[in-house]
C-alpha positions as CSV (number, residue, x, y, z in Angstrom):
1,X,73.5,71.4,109.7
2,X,76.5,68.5,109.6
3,X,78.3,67.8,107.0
4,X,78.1,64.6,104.9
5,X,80.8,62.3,105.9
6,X,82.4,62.4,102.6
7,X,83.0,65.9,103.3
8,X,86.0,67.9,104.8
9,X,84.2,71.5,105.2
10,X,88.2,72.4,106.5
11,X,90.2,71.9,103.4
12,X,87.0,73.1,100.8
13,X,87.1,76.4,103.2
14,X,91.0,76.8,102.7
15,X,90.8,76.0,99.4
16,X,88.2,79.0,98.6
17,X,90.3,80.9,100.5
18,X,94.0,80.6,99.0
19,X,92.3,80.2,95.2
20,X,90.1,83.3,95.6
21,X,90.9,86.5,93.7
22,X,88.0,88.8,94.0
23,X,85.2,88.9,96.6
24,X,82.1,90.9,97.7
25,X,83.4,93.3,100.9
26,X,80.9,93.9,103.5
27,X,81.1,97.4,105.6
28,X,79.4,99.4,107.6
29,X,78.5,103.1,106.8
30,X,79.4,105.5,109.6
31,X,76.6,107.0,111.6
32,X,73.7,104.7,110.5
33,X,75.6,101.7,110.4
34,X,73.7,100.4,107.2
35,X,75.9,97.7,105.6
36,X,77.8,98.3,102.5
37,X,78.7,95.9,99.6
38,X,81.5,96.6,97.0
39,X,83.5,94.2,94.5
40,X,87.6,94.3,95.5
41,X,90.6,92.1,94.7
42,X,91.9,89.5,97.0
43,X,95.1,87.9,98.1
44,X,96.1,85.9,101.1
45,X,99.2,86.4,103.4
46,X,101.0,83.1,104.2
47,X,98.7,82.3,107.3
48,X,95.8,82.8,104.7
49,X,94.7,86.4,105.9
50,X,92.8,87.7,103.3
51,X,94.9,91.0,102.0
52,X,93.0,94.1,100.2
53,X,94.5,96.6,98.4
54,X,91.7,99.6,98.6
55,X,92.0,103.6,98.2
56,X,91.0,106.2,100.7
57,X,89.1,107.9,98.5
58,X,86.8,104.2,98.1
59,X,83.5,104.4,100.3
60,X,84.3,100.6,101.8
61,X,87.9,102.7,102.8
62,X,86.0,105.3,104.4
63,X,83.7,102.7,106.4
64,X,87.0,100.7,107.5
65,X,88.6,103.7,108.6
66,X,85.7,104.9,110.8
67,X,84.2,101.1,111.8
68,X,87.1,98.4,111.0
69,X,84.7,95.2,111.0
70,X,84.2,93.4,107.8
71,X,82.7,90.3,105.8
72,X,84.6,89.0,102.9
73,X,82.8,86.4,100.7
74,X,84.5,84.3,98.0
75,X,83.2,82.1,95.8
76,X,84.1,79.3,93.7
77,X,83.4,80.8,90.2
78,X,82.3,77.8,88.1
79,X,80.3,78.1,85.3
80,X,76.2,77.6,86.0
81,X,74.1,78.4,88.6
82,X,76.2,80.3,91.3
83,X,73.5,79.3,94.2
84,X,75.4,75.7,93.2
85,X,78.5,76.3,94.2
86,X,80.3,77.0,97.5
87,X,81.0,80.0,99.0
88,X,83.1,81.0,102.3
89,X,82.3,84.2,104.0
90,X,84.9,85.7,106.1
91,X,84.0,87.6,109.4
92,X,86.6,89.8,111.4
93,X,88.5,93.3,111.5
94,X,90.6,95.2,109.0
95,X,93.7,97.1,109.4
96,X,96.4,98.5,107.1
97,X,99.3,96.9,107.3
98,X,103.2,97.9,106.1
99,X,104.7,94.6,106.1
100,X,106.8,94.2,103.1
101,X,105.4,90.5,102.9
102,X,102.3,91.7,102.7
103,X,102.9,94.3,99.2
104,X,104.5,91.5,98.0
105,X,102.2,88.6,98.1
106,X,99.2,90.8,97.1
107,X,101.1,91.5,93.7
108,X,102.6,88.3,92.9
109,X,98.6,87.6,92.7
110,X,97.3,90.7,91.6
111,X,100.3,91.9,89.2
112,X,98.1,94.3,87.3
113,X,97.4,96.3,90.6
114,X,101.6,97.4,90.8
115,X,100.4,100.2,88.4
116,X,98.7,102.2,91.3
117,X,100.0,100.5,94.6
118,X,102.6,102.9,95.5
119,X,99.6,106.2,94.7
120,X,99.8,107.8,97.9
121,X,95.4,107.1,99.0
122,X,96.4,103.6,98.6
123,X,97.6,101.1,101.4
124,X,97.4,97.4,102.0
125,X,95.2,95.8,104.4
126,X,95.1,92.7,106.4
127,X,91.9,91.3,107.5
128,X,91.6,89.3,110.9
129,X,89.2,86.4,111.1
130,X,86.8,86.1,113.9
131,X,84.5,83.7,112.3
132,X,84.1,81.9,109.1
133,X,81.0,80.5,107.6
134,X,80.7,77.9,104.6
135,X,78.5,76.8,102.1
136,X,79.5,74.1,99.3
137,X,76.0,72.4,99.0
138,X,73.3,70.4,100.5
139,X,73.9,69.1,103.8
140,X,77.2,70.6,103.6
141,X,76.9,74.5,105.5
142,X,79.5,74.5,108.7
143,X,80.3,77.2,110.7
144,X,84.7,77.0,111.2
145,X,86.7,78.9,113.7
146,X,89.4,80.9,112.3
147,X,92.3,78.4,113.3
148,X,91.0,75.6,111.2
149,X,91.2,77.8,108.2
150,X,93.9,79.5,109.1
151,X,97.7,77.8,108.3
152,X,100.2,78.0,111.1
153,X,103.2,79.4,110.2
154,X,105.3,79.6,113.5
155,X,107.2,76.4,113.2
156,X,108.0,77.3,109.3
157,X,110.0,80.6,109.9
158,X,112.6,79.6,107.5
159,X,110.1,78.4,104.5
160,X,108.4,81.3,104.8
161,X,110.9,83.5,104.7
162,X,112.4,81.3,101.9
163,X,109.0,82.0,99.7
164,X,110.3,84.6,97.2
165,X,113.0,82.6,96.4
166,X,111.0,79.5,96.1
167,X,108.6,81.2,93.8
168,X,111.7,82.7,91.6
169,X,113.4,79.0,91.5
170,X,110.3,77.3,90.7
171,X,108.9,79.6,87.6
172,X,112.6,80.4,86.2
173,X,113.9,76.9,86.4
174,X,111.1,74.0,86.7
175,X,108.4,75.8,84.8
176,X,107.7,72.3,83.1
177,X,107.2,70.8,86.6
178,X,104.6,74.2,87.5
179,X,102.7,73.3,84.2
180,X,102.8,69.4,84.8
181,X,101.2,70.6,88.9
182,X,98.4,72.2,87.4
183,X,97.5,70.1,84.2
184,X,97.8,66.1,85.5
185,X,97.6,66.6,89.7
186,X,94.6,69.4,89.4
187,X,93.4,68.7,85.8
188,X,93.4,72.5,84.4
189,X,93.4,73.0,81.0
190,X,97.6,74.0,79.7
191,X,98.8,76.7,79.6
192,X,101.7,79.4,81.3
193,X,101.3,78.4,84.6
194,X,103.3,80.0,87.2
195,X,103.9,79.9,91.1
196,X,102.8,82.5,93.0
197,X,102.6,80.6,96.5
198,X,104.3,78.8,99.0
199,X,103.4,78.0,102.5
200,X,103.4,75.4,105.0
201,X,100.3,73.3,103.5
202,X,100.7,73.8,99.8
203,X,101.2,76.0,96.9
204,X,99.6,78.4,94.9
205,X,99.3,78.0,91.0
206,X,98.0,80.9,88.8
207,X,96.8,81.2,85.2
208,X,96.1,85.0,84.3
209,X,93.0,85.2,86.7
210,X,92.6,81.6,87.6
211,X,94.1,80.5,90.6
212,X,94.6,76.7,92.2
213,X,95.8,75.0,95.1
214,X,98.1,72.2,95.4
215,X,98.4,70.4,98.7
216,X,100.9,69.2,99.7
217,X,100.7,64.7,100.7
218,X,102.4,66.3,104.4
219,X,103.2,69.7,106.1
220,X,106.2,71.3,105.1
221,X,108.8,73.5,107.3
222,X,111.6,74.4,105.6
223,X,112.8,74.1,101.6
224,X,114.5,71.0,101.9
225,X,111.8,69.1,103.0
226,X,110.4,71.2,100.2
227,X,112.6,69.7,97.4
228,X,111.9,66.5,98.3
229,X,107.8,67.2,98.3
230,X,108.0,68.8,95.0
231,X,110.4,66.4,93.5
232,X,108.1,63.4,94.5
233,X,104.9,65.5,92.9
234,X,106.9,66.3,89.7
235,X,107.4,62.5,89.4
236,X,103.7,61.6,89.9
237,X,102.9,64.2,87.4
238,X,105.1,62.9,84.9
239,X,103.7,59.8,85.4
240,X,100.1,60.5,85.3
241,X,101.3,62.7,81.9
């Protein structure tokens, strides 16, 4: 089915993906191959690979281990009918992975989970996309190759490596600006917003479990082209306040 032209199936699909914190994990069961279905915690990396934190002693581990295909699904989470609202589900392979970029980013979105991510049957996982599939509504269920979801990082080596520091700078010292993001560009309801995200395409807000994405008006590289994005948004914010 096309989409509607009023439609962009690419940036609805990214924005499930970066603003999704839990999902239903899809694996298969060694031997028999029946499928599997269990609730985990999500994060992305910066290229928006969805990242798991799961135990070895957890079935969907066990399946991973033996059979490493999976299907993530996220959805939106509004109030109402679910059946309403769009979903993304996530086709590929996953694979632990020791990158320190990796810990990191799953915790500045999943803080709670530093309690038992250094327990020895636990290990961080990366999951690569093979095919993506979307539903937001009527007339509006596209099938989206894993580039067009996926952000590319290769020409924004030194904003990415820049991110922790970003994240620091922006929720120690412009806290009002991270606030002003989320309540007059997005429209969320106040409160202690912080940043948790920075890539080439946007950032990532978060309120205790609720997560947003704010695009940037053009891709960034590097953080001074940064400043001067964020600067510009904190001014429309203000204005809009």
């Amino acid at each position: 089915m096309q989409p509607s032209p009023d439609f962009d199936p690419v940036t609805a699909a990214k924005k499930l993906l970066r603003e999704g914190r839990s999902g239903a994990l899809a694996t298969l069961m060694p031997g028999s191959g029946d499928p599997y279905c269990s609730l985990v915690n999500v994060a992305t990396a910066a290229d928006g690979a969805p990242l798991l934190l799961i135990s070895r002693l957890a079935v969907h581990t066990k399946n991973i281990l033996a059979d490493p295909r999976v299907s993530l699904m996220l959805d939106e989470r509004k109030p109402g009918d679910p059946l309403q609202g769009a979903r993304v589900m996530l086709m590929g392979t996953a694979a632990t992975s020791d990158d320190p970029g990796v810990r990191r980013r799953y915790l500045d979105r999943q803080p709670e989970a530093d309690m038992f991510a250094g327990f020895a049957d636990f290990a961080f996982y990366r999951m690569a996309l093979k095919a993506v599939h979307l539903v937001a509504g009527f007339g509006r269920i596209v099938d989206l190759a894993p580039k067009q979801v996926l952000t590319e990082t290769g020409d924004a080596a030194e904003l990415v490596a820049a991110e922790p520091a970003i994240i620091a700078h922006m929720n120690g010292d412009h806290a009002d600006a991270v606030r002003l993001y989320a309540t007059k560009l997005l429209g969320a309801p106040d409160g202690n917003w912080r940043c948790v995200g920075c890539d080439p395409e946007g950032l990532e807000l978060q309120l205790e479990r609720t997560a947003l994405r704010l695009p940037f008006p053009q891709r960034v590289r590097g953080p001074d082209a940064l400043r001067h994005v964020l600067k510009q948004m904190a001014e429309d914010a203000r204005r809009a306040a």
